[in-house]
C-alpha positions in Angstrom: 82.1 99.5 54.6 85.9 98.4 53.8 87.2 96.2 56.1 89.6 97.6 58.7 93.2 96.6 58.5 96.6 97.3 58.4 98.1 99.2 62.4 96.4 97.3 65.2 95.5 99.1 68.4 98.2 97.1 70.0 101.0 97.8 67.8 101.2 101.4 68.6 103.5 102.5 71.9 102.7 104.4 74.8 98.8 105.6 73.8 97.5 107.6 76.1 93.9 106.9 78.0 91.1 109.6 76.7 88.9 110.7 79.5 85.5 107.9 78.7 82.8 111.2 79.3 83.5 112.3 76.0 83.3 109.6 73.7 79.5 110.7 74.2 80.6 114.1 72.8 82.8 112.7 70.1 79.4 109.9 69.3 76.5 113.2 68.8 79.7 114.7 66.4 79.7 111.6 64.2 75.9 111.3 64.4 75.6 114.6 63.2 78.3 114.6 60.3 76.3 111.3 59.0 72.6 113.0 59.3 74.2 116.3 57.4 75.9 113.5 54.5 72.3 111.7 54.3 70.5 115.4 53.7 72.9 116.4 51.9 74.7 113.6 49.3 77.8 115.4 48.8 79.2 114.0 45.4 82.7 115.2 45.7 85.1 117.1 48.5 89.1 118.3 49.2 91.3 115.2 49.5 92.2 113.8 52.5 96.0 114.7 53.1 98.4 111.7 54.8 101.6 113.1 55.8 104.7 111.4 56.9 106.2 112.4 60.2 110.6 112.9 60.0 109.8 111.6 56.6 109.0 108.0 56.9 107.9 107.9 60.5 109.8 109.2 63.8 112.8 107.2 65.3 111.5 105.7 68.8 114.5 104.3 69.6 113.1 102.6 73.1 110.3 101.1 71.3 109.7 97.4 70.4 108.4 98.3 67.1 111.0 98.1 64.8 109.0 99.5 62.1 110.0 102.7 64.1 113.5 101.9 63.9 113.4 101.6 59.8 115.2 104.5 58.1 117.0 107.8 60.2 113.9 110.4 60.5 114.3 113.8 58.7 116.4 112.1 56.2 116.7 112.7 52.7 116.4 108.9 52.6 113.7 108.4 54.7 111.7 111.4 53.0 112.4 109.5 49.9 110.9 106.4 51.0 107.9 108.0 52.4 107.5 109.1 48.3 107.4 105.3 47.6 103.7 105.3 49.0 100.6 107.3 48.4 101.9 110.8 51.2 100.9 114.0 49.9 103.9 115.8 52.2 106.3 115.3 54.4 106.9 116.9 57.4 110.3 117.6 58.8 111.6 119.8 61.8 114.0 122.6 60.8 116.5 124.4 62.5 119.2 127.6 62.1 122.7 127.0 62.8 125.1 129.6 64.3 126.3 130.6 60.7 122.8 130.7 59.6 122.3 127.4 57.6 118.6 126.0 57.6 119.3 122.2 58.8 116.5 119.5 59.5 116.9 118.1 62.9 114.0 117.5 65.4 116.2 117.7 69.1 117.1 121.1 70.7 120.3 119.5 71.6 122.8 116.8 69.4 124.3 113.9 71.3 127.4 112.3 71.3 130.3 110.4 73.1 133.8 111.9 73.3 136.7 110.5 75.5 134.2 108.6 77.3 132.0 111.3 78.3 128.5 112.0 76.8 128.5 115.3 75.1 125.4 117.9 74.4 125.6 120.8 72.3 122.9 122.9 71.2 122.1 122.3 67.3 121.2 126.0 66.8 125.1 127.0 68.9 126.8 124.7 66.6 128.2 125.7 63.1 127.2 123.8 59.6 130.2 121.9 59.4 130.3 120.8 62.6 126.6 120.1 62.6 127.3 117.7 59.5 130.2 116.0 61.1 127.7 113.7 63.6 126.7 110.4 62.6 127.1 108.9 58.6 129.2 110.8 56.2 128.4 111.4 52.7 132.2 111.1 52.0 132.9 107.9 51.1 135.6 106.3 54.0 135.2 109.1 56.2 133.8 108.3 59.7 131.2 110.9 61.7 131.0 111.1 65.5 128.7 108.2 67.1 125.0 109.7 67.2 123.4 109.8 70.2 119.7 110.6 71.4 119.0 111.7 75.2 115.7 110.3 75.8 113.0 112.0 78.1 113.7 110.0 80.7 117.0 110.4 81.2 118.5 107.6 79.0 121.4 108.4 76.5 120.6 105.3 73.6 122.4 104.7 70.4 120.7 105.9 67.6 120.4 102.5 66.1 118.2 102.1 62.7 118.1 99.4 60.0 118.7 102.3 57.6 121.3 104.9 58.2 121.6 108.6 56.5 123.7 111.7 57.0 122.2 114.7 58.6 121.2 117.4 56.0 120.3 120.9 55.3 116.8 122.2 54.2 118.3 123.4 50.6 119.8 119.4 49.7 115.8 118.4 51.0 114.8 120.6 47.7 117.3 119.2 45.9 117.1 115.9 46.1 113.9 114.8 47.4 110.7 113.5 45.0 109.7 116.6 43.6 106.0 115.3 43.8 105.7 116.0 47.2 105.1 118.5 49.4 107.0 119.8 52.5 105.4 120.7 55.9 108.1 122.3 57.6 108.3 122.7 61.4 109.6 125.9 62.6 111.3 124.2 65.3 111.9 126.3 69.0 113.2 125.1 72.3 110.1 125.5 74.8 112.8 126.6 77.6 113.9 129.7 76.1 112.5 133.4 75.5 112.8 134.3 71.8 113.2 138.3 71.4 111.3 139.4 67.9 114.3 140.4 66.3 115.5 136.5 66.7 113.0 135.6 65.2 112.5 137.5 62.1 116.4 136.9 61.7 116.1 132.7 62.2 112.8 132.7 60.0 113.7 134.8 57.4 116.9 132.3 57.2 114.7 129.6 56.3 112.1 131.7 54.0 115.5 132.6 51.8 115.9 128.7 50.8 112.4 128.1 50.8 112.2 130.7 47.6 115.2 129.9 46.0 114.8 126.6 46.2 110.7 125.7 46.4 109.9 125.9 43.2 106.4 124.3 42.4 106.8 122.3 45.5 104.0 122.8 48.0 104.5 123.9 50.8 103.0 124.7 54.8 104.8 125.9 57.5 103.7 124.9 61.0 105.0 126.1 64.5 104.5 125.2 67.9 105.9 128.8 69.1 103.0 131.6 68.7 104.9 133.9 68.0 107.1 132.4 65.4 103.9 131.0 63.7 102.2 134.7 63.7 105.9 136.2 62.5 106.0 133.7 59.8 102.5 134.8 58.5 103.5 138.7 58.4 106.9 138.1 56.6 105.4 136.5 54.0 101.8 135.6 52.1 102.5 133.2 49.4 102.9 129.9 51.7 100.3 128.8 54.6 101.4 129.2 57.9 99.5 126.4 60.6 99.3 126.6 64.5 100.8 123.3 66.0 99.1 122.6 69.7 99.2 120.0 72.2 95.0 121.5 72.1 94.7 121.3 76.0 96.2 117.5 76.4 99.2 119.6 78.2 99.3 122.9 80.0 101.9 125.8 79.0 102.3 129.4 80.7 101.8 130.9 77.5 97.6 130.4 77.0 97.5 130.3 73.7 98.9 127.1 73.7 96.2 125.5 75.8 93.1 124.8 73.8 91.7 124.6 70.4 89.7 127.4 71.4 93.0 129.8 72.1 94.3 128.3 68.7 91.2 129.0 66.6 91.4 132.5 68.3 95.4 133.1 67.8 94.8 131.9 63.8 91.7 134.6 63.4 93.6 136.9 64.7 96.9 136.6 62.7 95.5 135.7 59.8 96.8 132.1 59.7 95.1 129.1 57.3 94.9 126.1 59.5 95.7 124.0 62.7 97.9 121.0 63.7 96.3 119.4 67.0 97.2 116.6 68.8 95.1 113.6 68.0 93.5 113.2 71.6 92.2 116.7 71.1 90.3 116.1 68.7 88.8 113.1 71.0 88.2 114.4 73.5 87.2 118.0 72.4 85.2 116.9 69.2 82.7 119.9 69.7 85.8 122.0 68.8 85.6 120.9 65.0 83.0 122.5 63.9 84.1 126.0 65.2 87.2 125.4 63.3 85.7 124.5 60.5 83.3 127.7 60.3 86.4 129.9 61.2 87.8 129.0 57.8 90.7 126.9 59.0 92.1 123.3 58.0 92.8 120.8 60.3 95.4 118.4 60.8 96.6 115.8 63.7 99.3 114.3 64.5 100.5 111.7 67.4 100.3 108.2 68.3 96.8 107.8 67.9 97.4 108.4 63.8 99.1 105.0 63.3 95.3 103.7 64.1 93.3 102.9 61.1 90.5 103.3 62.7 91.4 106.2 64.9 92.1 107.8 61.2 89.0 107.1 59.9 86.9 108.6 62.3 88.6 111.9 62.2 88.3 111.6 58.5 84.2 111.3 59.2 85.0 114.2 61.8 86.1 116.7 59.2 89.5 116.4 60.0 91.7 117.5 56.9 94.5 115.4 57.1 96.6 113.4 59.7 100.4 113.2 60.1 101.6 109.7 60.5 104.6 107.4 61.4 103.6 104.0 60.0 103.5 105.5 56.2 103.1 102.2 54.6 100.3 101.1 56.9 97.9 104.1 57.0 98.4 104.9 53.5 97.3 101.6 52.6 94.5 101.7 55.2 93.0 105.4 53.8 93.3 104.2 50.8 91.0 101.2 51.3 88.7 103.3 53.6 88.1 106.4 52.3 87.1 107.2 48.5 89.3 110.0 47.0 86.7 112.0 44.7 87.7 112.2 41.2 87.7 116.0 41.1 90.9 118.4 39.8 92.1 118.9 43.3 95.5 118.2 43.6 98.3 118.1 46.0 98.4 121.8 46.9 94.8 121.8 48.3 96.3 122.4 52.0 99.2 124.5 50.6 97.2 126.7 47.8 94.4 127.7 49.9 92.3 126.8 52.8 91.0 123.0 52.6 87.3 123.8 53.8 86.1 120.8 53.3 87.1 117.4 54.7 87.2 114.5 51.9 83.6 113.4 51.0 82.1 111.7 53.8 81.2 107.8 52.8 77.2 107.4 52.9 77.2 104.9 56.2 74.7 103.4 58.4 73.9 103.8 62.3 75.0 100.1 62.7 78.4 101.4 61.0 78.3 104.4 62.8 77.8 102.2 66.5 80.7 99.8 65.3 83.3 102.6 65.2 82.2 104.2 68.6 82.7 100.9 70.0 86.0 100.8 68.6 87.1 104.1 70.9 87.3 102.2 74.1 89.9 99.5 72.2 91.7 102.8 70.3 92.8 104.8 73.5 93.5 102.1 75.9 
């Protein structure tokens, strides 16, 4: 078994503690998927997707890692350097201004200071050229507002990174990103307000107008936390998959579906969608849920803290996991790379976006001793 490097446990902010009765749960899963690789020796499987998160990782502007502080997320820049390293996508959070421009921005609201005052406006009320005018210009000499980010505890901080870019619009992310890789892009909604169908189908079909002017041979997957953006998305059009993003029960939302794994494999069946996005501690802690994803049809992908863990990573990989979005590109791609075997098969990059990955990545041949080291590891992973 490679050795285990890159991320440690410590390294990665604000991890959350998974409840310790299932690791038991998560320990019969893994059993299982090595006793069904022993009987049946697999000799090849789907690829095992790493996708970067705002590009190159998030901005977490509060935490001591600088290596989240790198390059401004949802960047052209920061999707570019993402390309530098072995990601099959990136995945970026789009938005509709008021004059109907798709821009790629992850907060409901854009931050700044003006006559001393802290200013919010809300990114979907504003128009494109006022959108553009925050933070660096792409005019040489010209100066933007100062960008700002409201934290969720209150704070207002400077949105400070080693690497600086100017905000940008879906249509320049076609133009002048790596054509090599793939887009996962974020329907993004505010969770505070009501969105009417008609809404909707006017902000999404926005968005599906660059997407196939501009797409090309890119692949693509759309993703939404919203239900009923992400079952919209699916009826408007057939040619791109559309994937449920949920918090999979590690937070509670008035609208059910947005609860469990089990209301997400139900919402998918029912709308016809190809896959789902979970939250990382989901799949911990409800690892009995994979295999009724997996014989609904659907992919599955994670995101959150717990994917900057080499060895949180790997396990999901031996899960059945699909793929896992990540901040700490260089890290993780380096570690998958070292830990899991690609097969030498014609799959290529559009295996999530082509059709539905049914298969995780072949699963390596390991032993119980391997198997016990990596359930010890859990403990260490979620503390």
């Amino acid at each position: 078994m490679a050795l285990l490097k890159a991320a440690r446990v410590a390294d990665v902010p604000s991890l959350d503690v998974v409840v310790p009765d299932h690791l038991a749960a998560a320990a019969r899963v893994l059993a299982e998927s090595a006793a069904a690789m022993k009987r049946q020796q697999r000799g090849a499987g789907r690829r095992f997707a790493v996708i970067g998160h705002r590009g190159k990782g998030m901005n977490a502007l509060a935490s001591p890692d600088r290596r989240l502080q790198e390059v401004k997320e949802n960047s052209i820049r920061s999707f570019n350097e993402a390309a530098r390293f072995a990601v099959d996508y990136v995945e970026f959070d789009v938005q509709v201004t008021k004059d109907v421009c798709p821009v790629i921005f992850h907060d409901n609201f854009i931050v700044t200071e003006e006559h001393g005052k802290i200013s919010e406006k809300r990114v979907t009320d504003l128009q494109l050229e006022d959108f553009l005018q925050y933070g660096p210009q792409n005019k040489q000499g010209k100066n933007g507002k100062p960008l700002l980010r409201k934290m969720k505890d209150g704070r207002v901080l400077n949105w400070n990174v080693q690497s600086d870019d100017p905000l940008c619009t879906l249509q320049e992310a076609f133009e002048k990103v790596n054509p090599r890789l793939g887009f996962n892009v974020e329907l993004k909604f505010d969770d505070n307000l009501v969105y009417q169908d008609e809404e909707l189908t006017h902000i999404l079909q926005a968005i599906l107008k660059v997407v196939f002017e501009c797409a090309k041979d890119r692949p693509i997957i759309f993703s939404s936390f919203q239900p009923d953006a992400a079952q919209l998305m699916r009826k408007l059009q057939s040619t791109y998959p559309v994937y449920f993003l949920t918090n999979g029960g590690t937070e509670v939302y008035a609208d059910v579906r947005r609860n469990s794994l089990e209301e997400a494999v139900k919402l998918c069946l029912a709308s016809g969608m190809q896959g789902i996005v979970s939250e990382a501690r989901a799949v911990f802690r409800f690892p009995t849920a994979i295999p009724k994803i997996k014989e609904a049809d659907l992919s599955l992908l994670t995101y959150g803290t717990l994917n900057n863990v080499p060895e949180a990573v790997y396990m999901q990989h031996l899960m059945g996991v699909n793929g896992v979005i990540v901040d700490l590109v260089p890290e993780i791609t380096g570690a998958v790379s070292d830990l899991i075997a690609v097969p030498e098969t014609d799959v290529e990059i559009n295996d999530l976006s082509g059709q539905v990955a049914k298969d995780a990545a072949s699963t390596p041949n390991f032993t119980q001793r391997e198997i016990s080291f990596l359930l010890r590891l859990m403990p260490e992973l979620v503390q």
